[in-house]
Backbone as a ProteinNet text record, in pm:
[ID]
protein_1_A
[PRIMARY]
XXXXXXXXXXXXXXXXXXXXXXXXXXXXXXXXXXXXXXXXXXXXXXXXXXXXXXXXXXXXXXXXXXXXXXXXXXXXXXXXXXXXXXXXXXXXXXXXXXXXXXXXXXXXXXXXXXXXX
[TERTIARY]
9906.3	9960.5	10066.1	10030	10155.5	10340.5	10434.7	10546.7	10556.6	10668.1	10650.6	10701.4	10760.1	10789.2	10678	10546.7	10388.1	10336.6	10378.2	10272.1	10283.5	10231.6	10244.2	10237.6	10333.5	10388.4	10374.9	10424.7	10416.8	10321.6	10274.7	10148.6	10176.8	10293.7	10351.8	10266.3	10324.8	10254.5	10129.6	10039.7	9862.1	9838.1	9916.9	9847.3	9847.1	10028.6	10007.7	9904.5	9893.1	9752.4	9653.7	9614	9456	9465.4	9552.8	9573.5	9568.3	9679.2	9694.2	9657.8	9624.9	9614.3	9435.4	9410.2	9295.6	9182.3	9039.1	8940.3	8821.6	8774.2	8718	8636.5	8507.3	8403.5	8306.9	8314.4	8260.1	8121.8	8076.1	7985.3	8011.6	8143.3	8142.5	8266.5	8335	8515.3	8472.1	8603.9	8670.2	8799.3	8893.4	8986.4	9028.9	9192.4	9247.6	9395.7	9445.9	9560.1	9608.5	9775.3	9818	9970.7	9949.8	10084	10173.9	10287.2	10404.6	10512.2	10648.4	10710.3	10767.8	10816.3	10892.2	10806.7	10785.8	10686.1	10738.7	10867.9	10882.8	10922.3	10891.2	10864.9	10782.3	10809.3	10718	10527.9	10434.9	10307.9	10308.6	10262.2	10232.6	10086.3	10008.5	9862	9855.9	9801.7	9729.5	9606.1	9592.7	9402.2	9421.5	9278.3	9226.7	9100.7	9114.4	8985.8	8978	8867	8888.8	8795.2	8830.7	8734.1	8611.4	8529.1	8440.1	8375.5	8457.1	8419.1	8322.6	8375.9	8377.4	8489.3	8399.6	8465.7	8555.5	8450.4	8499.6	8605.3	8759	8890.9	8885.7	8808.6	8811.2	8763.9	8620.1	8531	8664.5	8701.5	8796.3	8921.9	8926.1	9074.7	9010.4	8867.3	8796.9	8829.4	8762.4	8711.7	8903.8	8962.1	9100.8	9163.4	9136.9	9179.8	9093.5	8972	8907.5	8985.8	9020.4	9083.5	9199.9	9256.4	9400.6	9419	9331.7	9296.1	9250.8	9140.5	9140.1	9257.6	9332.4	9420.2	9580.8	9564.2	9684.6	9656.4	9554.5	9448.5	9475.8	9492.6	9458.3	9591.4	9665.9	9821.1	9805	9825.2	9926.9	9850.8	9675.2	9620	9685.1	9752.6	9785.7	9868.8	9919.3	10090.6	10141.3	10251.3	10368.8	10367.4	10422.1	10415.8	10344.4	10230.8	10093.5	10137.4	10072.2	10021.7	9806.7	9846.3	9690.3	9678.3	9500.5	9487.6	9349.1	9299.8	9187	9073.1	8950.9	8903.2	8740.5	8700.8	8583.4	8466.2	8347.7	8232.7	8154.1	8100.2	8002.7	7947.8	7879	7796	7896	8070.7	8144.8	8107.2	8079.8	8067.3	7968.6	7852.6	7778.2	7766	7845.8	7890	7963.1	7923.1	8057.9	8143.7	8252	8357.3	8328.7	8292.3	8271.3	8224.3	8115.9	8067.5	8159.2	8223.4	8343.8	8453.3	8502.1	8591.4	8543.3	8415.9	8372.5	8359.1	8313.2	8318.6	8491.2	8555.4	8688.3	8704	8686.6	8705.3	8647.3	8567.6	8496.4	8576.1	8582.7	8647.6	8802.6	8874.5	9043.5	8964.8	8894	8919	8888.8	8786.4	8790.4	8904.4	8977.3	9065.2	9245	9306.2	9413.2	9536.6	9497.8	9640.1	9599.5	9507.3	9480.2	9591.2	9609	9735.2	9637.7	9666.2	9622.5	9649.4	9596.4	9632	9588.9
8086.9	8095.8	8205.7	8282.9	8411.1	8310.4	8377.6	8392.2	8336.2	8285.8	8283.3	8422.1	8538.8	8656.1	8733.3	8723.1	8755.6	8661.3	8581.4	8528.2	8541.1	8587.2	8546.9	8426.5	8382.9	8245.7	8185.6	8268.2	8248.9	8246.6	8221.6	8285.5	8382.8	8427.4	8548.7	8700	8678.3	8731.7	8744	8650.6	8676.7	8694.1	8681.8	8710.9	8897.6	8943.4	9064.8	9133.8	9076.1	9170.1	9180.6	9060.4	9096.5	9139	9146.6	9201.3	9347.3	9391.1	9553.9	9602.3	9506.1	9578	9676.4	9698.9	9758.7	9637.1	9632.2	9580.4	9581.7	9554.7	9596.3	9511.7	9457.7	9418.6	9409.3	9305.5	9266.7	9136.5	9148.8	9094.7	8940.1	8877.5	8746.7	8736.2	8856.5	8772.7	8933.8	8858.8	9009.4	9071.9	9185.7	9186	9269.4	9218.4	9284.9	9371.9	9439.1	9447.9	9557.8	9544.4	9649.6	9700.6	9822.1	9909.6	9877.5	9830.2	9800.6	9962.6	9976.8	10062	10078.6	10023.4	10028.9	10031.3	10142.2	10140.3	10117	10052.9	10000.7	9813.9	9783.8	9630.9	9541.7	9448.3	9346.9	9369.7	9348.8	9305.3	9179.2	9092.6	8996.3	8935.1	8855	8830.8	8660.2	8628	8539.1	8500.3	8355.6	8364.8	8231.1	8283	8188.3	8133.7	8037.8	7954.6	7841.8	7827.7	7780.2	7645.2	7530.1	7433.2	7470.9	7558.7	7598	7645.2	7651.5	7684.6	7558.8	7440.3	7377.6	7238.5	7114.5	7035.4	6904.6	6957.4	6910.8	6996.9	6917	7006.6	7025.9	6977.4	6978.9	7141.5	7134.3	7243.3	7383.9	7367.6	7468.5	7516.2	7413.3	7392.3	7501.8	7435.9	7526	7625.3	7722.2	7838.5	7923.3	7857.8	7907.6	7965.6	7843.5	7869.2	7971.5	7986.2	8079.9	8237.6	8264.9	8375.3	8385.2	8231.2	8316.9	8337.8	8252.4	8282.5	8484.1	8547.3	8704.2	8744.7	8747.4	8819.1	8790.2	8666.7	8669.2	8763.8	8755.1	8868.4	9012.3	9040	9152.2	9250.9	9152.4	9176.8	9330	9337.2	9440.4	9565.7	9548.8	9676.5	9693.7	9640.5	9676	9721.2	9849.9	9909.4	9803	9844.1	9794.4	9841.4	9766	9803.9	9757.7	9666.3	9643.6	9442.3	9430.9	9276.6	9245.8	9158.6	9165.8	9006.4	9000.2	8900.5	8868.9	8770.6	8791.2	8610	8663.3	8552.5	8601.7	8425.5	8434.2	8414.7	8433	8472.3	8340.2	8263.5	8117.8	8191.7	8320.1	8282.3	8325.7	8313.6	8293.7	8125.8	8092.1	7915	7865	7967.9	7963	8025.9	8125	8245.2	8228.4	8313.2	8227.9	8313.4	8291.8	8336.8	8492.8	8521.3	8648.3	8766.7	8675.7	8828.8	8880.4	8742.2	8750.1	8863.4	8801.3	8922.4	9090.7	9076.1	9207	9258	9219.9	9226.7	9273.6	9188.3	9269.3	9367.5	9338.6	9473.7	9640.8	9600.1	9680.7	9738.9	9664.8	9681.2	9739.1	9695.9	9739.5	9930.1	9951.9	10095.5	10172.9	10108.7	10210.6	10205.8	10095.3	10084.9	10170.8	10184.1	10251.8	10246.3	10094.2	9982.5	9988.7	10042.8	10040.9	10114.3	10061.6	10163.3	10240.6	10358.9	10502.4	10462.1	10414.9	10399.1	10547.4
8290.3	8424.1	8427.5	8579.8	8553.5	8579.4	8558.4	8618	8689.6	8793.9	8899.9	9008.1	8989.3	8994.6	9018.5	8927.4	8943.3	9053	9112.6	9161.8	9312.3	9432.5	9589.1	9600.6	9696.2	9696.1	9860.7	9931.7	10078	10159.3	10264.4	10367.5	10379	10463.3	10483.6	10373.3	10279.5	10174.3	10179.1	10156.7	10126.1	10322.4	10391	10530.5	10537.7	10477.1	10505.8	10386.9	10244.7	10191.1	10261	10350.8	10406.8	10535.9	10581.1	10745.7	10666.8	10601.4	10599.7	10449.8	10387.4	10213.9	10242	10107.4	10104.6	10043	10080.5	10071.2	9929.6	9842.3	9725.6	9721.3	9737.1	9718.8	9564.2	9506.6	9402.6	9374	9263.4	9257.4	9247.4	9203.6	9224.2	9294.1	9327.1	9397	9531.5	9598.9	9670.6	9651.3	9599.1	9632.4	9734.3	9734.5	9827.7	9752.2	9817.6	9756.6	9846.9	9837.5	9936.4	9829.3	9864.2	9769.7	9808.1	9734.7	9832.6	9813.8	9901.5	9927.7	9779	9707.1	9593.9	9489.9	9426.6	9302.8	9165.1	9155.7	9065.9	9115.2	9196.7	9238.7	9132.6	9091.5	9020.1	9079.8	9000.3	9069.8	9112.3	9258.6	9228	9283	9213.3	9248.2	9258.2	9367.4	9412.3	9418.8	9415.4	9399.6	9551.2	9599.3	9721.6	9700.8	9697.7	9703	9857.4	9919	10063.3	10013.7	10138.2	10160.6	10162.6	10212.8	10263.2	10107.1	10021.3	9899.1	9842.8	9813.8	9763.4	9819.3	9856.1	9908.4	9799.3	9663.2	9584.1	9550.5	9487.8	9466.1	9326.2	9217.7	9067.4	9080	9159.8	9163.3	9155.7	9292.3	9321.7	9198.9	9195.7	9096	8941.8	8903.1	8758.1	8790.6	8905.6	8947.3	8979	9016.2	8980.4	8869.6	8770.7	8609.6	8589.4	8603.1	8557.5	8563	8688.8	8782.4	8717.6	8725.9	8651.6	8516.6	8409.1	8302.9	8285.1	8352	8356.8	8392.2	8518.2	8541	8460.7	8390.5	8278.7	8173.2	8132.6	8014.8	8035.4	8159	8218.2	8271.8	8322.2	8392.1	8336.3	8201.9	8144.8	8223.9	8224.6	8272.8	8441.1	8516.9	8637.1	8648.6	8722.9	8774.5	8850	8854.9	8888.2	9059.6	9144.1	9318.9	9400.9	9339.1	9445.1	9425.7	9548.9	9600.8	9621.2	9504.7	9480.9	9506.3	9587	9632.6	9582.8	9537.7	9453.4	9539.3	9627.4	9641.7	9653.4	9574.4	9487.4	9602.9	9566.8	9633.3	9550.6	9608.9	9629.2	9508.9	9452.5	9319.7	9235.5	9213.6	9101.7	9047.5	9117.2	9056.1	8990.4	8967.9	8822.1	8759	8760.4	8656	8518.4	8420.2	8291.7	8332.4	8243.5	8247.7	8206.2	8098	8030	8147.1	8246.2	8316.3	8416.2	8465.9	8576.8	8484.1	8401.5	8333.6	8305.4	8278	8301.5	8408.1	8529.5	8655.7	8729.2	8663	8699.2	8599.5	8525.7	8436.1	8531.7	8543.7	8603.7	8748	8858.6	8961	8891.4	8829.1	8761.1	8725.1	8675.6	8636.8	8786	8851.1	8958.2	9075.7	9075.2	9109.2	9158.8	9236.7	9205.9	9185.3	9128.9	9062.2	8855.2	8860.6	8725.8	8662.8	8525.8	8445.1	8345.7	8381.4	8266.5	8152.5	8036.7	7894.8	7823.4
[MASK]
+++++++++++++++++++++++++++++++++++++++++++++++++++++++++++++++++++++++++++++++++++++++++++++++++++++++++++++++++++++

């Protein structure tokens, strides 16, 4: 689990990533994310999972850990300045874990929150 410093916490927050952040389309999630003014600001990322997902809450609750399990893995590859919002697509929920992580993997390099190593 991130921080709590890493993490969007408010509505406020995940309302303004998807009202004004940018859009990224993937094979099992969507993200969002919007640059914030201060580029040396903390990152912080959120995950959404809806009713509509899954009415069962265990269901939802897995498919979470999953998400934040990659993006704890992953943190270090992101800059510093952005609000990232990360929500999953109905065929993350028979996916393993491994392809989902590659799958972000994938989306993080083309990305323009990725960190240049």
């Amino acid at each position: 689990m991130l921080i709590k410093k890493h993490r969007l916490t408010t509505r406020y927050e995940y309302g303004k990533v998807r009202r004004d952040g940018t859009h990224i389309p993937s094979r099992f999630f969507h993200l969002y994310y919007l640059k914030r003014y201060d580029p040396t600001e903390d990152t912080k990322v959120g995950i959404v999972v809806s009713n509509k997902f899954s009415k069962s809450a265990p269901e939802r609750n897995h498919l979470k850990r999953i998400f934040r399990e990659i993006i704890r893995t992953n943190f270090g590859k992101i800059k510093s300045g952005y609000w990232i919002v990360v929500h999953p697509k109905f065929n993350a929920k028979e996916a393993k874990y491994e392809k989902i992580n590659l799958d972000f993997l994938k989306i993080l390099q083309k990305s323009p929150f990725a960190q240049e190593l």
